[in-house]
C-alpha positions as CSV (number, residue, x, y, z in Angstrom):
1,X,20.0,10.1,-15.7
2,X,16.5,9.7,-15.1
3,X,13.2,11.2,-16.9
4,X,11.6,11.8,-13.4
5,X,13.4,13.6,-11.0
6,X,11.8,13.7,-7.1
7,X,12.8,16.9,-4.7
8,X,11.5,18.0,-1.7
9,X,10.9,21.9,-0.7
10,X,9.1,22.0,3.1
11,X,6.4,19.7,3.3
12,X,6.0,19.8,-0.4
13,X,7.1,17.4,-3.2
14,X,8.1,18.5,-6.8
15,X,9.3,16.2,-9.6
16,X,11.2,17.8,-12.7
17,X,11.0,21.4,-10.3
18,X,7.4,21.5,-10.4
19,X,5.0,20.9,-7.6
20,X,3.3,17.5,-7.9
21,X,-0.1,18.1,-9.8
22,X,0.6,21.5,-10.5
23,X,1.2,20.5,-14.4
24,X,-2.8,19.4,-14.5
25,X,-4.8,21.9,-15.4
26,X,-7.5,23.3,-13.2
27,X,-6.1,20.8,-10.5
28,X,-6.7,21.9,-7.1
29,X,-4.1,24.0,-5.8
30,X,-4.3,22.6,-1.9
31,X,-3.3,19.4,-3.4
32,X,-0.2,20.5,-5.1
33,X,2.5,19.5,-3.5
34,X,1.4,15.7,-2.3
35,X,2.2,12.5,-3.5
36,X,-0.9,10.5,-3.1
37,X,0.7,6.7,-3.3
38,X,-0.5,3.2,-3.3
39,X,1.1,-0.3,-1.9
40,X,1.9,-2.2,-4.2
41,X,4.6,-4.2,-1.9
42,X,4.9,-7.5,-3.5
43,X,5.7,-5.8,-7.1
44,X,8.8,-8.0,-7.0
45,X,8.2,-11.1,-5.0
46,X,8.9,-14.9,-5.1
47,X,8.9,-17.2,-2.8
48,X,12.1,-19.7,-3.4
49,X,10.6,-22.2,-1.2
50,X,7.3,-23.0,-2.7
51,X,6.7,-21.0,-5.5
52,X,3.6,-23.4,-7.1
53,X,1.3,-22.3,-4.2
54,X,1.1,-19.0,-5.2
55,X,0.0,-21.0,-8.5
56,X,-4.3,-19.4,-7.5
57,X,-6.6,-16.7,-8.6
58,X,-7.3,-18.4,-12.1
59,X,-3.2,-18.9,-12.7
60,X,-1.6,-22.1,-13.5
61,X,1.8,-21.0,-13.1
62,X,3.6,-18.5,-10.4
63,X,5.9,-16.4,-13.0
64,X,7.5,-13.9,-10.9
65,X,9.2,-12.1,-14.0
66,X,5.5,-12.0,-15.1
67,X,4.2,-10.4,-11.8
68,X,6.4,-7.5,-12.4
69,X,5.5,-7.2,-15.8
70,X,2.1,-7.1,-15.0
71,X,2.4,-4.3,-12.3
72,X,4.2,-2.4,-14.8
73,X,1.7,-2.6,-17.2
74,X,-1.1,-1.6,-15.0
75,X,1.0,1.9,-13.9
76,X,-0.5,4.0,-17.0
77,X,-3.8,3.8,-16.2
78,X,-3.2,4.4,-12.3
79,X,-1.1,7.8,-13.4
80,X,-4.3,8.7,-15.5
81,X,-6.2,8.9,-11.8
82,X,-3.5,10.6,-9.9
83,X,-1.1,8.1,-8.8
84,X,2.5,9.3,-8.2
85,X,4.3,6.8,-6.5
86,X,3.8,3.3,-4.8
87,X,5.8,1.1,-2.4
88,X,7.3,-2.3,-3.0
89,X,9.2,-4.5,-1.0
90,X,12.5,-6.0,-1.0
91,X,11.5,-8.2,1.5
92,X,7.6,-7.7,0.3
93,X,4.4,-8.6,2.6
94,X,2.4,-10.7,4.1
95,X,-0.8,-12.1,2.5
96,X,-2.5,-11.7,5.6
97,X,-5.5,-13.8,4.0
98,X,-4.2,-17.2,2.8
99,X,-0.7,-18.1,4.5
100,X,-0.8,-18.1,8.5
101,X,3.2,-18.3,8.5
102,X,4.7,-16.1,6.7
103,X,7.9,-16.9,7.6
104,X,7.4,-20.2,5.3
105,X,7.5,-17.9,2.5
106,X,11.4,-17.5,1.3
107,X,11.2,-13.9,-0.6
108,X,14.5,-12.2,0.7
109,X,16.7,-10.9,-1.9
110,X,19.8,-10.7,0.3
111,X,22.5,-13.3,1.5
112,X,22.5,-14.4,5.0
113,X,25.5,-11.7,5.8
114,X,23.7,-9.0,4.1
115,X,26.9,-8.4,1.6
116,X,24.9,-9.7,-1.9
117,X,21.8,-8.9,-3.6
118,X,19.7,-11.6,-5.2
119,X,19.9,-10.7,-9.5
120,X,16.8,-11.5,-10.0
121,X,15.4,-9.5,-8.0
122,X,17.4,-6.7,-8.7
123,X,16.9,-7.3,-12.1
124,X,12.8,-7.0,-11.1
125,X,13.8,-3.8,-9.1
126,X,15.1,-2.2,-12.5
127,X,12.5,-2.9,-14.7
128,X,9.8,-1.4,-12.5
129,X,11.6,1.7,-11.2
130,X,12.4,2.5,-14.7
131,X,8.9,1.5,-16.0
132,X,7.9,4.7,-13.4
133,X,10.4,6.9,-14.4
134,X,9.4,6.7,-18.2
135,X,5.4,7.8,-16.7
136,X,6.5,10.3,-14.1
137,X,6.1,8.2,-11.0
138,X,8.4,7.6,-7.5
139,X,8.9,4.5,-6.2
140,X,9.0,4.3,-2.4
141,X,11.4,1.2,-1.9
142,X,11.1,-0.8,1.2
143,X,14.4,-2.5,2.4
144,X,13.3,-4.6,5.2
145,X,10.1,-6.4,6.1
146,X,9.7,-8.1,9.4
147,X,8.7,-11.9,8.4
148,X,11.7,-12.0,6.5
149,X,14.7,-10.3,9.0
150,X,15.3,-13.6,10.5
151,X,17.2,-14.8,7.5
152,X,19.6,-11.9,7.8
153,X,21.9,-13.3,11.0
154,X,22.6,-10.1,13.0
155,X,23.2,-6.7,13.5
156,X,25.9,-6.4,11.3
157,X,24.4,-8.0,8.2
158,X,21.3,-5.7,8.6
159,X,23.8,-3.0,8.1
160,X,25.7,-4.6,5.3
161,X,22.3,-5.2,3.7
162,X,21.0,-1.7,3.5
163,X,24.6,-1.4,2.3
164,X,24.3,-3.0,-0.4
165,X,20.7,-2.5,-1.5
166,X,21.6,1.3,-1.1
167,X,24.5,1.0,-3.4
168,X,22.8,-0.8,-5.8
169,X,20.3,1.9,-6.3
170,X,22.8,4.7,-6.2
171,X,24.9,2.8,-8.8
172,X,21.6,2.8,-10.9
173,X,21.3,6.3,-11.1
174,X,17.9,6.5,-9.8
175,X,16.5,9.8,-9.5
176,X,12.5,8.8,-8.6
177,X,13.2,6.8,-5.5
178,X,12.4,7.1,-2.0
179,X,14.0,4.6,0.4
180,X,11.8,3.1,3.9
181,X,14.6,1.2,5.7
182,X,11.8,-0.7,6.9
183,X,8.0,-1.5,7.0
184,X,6.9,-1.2,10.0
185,X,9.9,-1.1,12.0
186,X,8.4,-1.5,15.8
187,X,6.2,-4.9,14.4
188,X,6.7,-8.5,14.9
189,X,9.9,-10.0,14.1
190,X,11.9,-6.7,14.5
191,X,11.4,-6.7,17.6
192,X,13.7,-8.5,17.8
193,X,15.9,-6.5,16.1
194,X,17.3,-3.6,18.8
195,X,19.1,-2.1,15.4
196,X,15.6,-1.3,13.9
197,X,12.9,-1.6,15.9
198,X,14.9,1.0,18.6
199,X,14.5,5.0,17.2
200,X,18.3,5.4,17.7
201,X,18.9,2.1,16.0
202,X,16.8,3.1,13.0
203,X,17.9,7.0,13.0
204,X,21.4,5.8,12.3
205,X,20.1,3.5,9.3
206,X,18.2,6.3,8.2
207,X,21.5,8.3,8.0
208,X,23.5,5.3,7.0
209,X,20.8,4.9,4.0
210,X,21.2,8.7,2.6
211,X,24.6,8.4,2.6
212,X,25.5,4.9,0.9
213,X,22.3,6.2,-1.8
214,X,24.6,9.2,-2.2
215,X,21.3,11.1,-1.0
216,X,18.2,9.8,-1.4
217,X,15.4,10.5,0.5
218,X,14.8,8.2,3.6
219,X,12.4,7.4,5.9
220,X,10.7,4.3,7.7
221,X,7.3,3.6,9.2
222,X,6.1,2.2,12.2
223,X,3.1,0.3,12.8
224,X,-0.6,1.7,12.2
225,X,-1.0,4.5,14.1
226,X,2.3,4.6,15.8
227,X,5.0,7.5,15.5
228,X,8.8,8.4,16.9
229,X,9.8,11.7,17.2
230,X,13.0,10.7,16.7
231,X,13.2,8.9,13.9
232,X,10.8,11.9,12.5
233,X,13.4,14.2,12.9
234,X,16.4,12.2,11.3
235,X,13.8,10.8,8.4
236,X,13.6,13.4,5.0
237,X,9.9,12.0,4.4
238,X,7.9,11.2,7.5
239,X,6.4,7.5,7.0
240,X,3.3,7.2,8.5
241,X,0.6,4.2,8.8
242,X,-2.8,4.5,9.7
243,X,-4.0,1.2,9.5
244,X,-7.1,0.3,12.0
245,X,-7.2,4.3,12.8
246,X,-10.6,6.0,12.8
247,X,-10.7,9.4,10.7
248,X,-10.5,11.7,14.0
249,X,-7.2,9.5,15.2
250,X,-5.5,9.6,11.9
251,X,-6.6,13.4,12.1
252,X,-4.9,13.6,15.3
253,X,-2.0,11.8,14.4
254,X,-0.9,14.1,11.5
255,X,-1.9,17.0,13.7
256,X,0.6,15.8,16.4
257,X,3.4,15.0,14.0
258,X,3.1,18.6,12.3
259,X,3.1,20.0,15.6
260,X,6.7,18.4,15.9
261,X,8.1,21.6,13.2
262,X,10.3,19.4,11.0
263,X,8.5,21.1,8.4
264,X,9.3,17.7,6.6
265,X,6.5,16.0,4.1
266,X,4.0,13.4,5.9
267,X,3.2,10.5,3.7
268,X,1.0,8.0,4.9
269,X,2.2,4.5,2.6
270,X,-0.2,2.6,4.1
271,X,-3.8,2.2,5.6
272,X,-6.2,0.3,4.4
273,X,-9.1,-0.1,1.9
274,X,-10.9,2.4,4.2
275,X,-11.5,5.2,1.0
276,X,-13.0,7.5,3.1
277,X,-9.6,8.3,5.3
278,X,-8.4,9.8,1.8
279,X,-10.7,12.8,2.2
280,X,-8.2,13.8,6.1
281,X,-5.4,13.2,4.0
282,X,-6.5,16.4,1.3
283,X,-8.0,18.3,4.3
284,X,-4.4,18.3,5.8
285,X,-2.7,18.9,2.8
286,X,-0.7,15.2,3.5
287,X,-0.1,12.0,1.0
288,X,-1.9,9.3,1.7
289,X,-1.0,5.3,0.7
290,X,-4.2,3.3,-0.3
291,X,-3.4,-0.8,0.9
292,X,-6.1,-3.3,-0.2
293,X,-4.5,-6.8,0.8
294,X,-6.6,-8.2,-1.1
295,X,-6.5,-7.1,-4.9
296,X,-2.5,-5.8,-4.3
297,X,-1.0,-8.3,-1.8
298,X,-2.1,-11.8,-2.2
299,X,0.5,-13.5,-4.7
300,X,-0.3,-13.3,-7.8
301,X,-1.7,-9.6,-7.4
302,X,-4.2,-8.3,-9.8
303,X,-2.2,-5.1,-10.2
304,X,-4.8,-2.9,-12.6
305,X,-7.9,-0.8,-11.4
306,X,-10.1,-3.7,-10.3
307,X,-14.4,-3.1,-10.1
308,X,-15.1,-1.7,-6.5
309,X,-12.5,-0.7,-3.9
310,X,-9.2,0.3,-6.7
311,X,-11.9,1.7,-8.7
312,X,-13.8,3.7,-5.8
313,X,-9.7,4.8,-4.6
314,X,-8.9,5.8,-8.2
315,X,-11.9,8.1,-8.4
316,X,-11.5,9.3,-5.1
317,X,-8.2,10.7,-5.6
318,X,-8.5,12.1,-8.8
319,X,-11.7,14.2,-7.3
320,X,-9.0,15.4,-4.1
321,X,-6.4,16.2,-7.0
322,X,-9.2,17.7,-9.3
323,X,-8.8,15.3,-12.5
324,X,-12.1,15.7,-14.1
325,X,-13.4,12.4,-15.5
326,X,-17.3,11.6,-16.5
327,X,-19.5,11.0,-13.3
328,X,-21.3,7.6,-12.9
329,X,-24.8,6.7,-11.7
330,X,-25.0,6.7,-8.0
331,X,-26.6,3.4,-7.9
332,X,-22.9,2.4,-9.8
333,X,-21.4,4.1,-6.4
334,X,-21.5,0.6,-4.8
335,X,-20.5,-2.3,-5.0
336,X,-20.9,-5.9,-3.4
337,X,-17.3,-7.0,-3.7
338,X,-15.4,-10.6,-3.4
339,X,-17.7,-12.8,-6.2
340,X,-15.2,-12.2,-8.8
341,X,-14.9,-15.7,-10.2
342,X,-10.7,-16.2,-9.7
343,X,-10.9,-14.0,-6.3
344,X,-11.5,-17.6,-4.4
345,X,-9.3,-19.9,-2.8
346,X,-10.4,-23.6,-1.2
347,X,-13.4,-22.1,-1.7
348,X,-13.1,-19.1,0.5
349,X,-14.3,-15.7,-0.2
350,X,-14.0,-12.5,1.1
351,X,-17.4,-10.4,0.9
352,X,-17.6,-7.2,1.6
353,X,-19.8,-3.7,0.2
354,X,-17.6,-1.2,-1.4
355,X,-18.4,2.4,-2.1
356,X,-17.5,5.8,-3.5
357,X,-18.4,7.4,-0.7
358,X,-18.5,5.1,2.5
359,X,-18.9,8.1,4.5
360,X,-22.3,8.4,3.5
361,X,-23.4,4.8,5.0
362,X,-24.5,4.4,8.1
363,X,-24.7,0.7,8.3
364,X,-24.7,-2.7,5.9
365,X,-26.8,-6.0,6.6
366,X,-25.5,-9.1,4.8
367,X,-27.9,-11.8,3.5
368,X,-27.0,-15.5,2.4
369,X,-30.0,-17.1,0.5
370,X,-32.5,-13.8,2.4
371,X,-30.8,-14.9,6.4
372,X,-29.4,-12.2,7.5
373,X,-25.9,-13.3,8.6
374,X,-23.8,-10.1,10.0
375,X,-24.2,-6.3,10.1
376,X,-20.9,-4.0,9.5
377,X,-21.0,-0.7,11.1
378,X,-17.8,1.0,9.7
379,X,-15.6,1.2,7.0
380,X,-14.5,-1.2,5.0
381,X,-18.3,-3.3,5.3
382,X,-17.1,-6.2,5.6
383,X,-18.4,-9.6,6.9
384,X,-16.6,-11.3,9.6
385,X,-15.0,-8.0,9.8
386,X,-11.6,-7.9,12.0
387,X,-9.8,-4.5,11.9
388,X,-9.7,-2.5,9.1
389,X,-7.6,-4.4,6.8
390,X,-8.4,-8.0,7.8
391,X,-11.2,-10.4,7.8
392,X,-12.3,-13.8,8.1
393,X,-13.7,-15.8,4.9
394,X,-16.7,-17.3,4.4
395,X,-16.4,-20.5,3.3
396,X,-18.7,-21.2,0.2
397,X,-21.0,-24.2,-0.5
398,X,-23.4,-25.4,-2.9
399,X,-25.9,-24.1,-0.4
400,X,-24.8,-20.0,-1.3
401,X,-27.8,-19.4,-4.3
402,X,-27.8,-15.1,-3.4
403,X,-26.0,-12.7,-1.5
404,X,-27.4,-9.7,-0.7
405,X,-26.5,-5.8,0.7
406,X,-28.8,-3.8,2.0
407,X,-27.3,-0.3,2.6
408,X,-28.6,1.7,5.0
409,X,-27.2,5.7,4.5
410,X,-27.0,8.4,7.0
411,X,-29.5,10.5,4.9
412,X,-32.2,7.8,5.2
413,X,-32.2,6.3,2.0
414,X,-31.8,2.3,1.7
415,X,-30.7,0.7,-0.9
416,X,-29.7,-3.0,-2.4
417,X,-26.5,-4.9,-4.0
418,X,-27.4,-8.7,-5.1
419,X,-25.6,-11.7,-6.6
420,X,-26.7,-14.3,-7.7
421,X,-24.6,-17.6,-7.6
């Protein structure tokens, strides 16, 4: 049997028959309860068609025993801030930055009828779950991801695969696992797929996951912003994704789905590297899921507390939770992110202003060599900035001598980030 033991009572989550945070001392009470979570989807990935490409970030080799390894690892220090629990993938992600088709990628653990599981994968599976049972955390495992369904044939071998990824984790004895049939179940190539992207197609694969887990809890998300009634009231854990939402509409969305009475806990598993959203999530008294696909989603991931955006999240949520730890400068507050030498590919970079408390900036102007090149109103500050959780690169030359922020906040006060190249 397992050290960590998940339960659910209302809305409310206890591991070991406490409420979550509760063992801290002089934590908050409000926040008792959550499970405040992080994506960490590709903790387990390959890719068995190319695997030297995701040979980047400063790595000569793609080691995808060594990409678990390193995730597990990093999971002390992100229990120190808070973290409880964190998704990864089956099926995994997409690196929304550097590959355009995904479906190129070949990281699908199952056979083509859905009857067998991949060892080596399973093999990955184990060593992580167990690696957060021994701290105290839940792992949120996602079956299904929609760039890889296609290589399950049908109907019928979507059901024999949550079959036997269910069993597996049942015969493992798992007691710190949540199960997400799938991420996103309403997105891209599921639609395809009437047996999940449909709510009666997934509430029976909801049921059909407790049952062959011999009782885990079950849920699955749809995409950012998007919610079923239905497949609410047949999930134990209602999945949510706020991804591109504003604070108000992620406000409304958790008000809409309480409204419901399932009296079932919300957890958002995924949203973006948009800190401030964290602060609806305590005010509600619901989990929320930081995503930056950046740091955490681009092959090989750098899995530990990385300078800006992880660290600004980290801090963040141990505040909500009421960890204390030493305060920092506020000039040390922000952060002109995406010059970290290996955070480059073909010479591509990804620049954007990252703060402790983005809610207190009105506006960011980005300079190249003192030419102002683009102006980000909202959070994540990001150049070439298209939703929330994507944006273009800026492709890097000889030419690029300094980059500078100049951060204008809503009480006045401006201030500057430079790098010099």
């Amino acid at each position: 049997m397992g050290q960590t033991h998940v339960a659910i009572q209302g809305e409310k989550f206890l591991i070991n028959g406490k409420l979550t945070y509760s063992e801290i001392e002089n934590s908050h009470v409000s926040a008792h309860g959550l499970l405040m979570n992080a994506r960490f989807i590709q903790g387990i990935f390959d890719d068995k068609a190319d695997r030297s490409r995701f040979a980047r970030f400063g790595r000569e080799v793609y080691d995808p025993d060594k990409h678990t390894d390193d995730l597990i690892a990093a999971l002390p220090e992100w229990y120190s801030y808070g973290l409880r629990a964190f998704t990864v993938g089956l099926q995994g992600g997409g690196p929304v930055y550097t590959i355009e088709d995904w479906s190129s990628i070949d990281n699908n653990p199952y056979s083509a009828d859905g009857k067998e599981l991949d060892p080596a994968y399973a093999n990955r599976l184990d060593r992580l779950i167990r690696a957060a049972d021994q701290i105290g955390m839940v792992v949120i495992v996602s079956l299904f991801y929609q760039a890889q369904i296609f290589r399950l044939h049908d109907g019928e071998a979507i059901r024999n695969a949550v079959k036997t990824a269910c069993t597996h984790l049942k015969n493992k004895n798992y007691t710190n696992v949540i199960i997400e049939v799938a991420n996103e179940m309403n997105v891209g190539g599921f639609k395809k797929r009437p047996i999940i992207c449909s709510p009666e197609g997934m509430a029976y694969l909801i049921e059909l996951a407790r049952e062959t887990s011999g009782g885990m809890p079950v849920g699955s998300s749809l995409g950012g912003g998007d919610i079923s009634k239905e497949v609410a009231k047949a999930s134990d854990v209602i999945l949510i994704h706020a991804n591109n939402l504003t604070r108000q509409e992620y406000y409304n969305m958790i008000k809409k789905v309480r409204g419901w009475g399932f009296n079932k806990p919300i957890v958002c598993n995924e949203d973006s590297p948009c800190i401030g959203m964290i602060d609806v999530a305590f005010r509600t008294n619901t989990s929320w899921g930081y995503y930056n696909n950046l740091t955490k989603q681009e092959p090989p991931a750098d899995w530990g507390v990385t300078k800006g955006e992880d660290f600004f999240f980290a801090r963040r949520m141990a505040e909500g939770i009421g960890i204390r730890l030493p305060s920092i400068p506020f000039e040390e507050q922000f952060y002109l992110q995406g010059f970290e030498p290996e955070m480059t590919i073909d010479n591509k970079r990804w620049i954007r202003l990252a703060s402790l408390y983005p809610e207190t900036i009105n506006f960011v102007e980005f300079y190249r060599n003192g030419e102002l090149v683009d102006i980000a109103f909202n959070e994540p500050f990001m150049i070439k900035n298209e939703t929330t959780w994507i944006q273009e690169p800026w492709i890097m030359t000889q030419d690029d001598k300094e980059w500078k922020a100049v951060i204008y906040l809503a009480d006045g006060k401006v201030l500057e980030k430079v790098v010099t190249l």
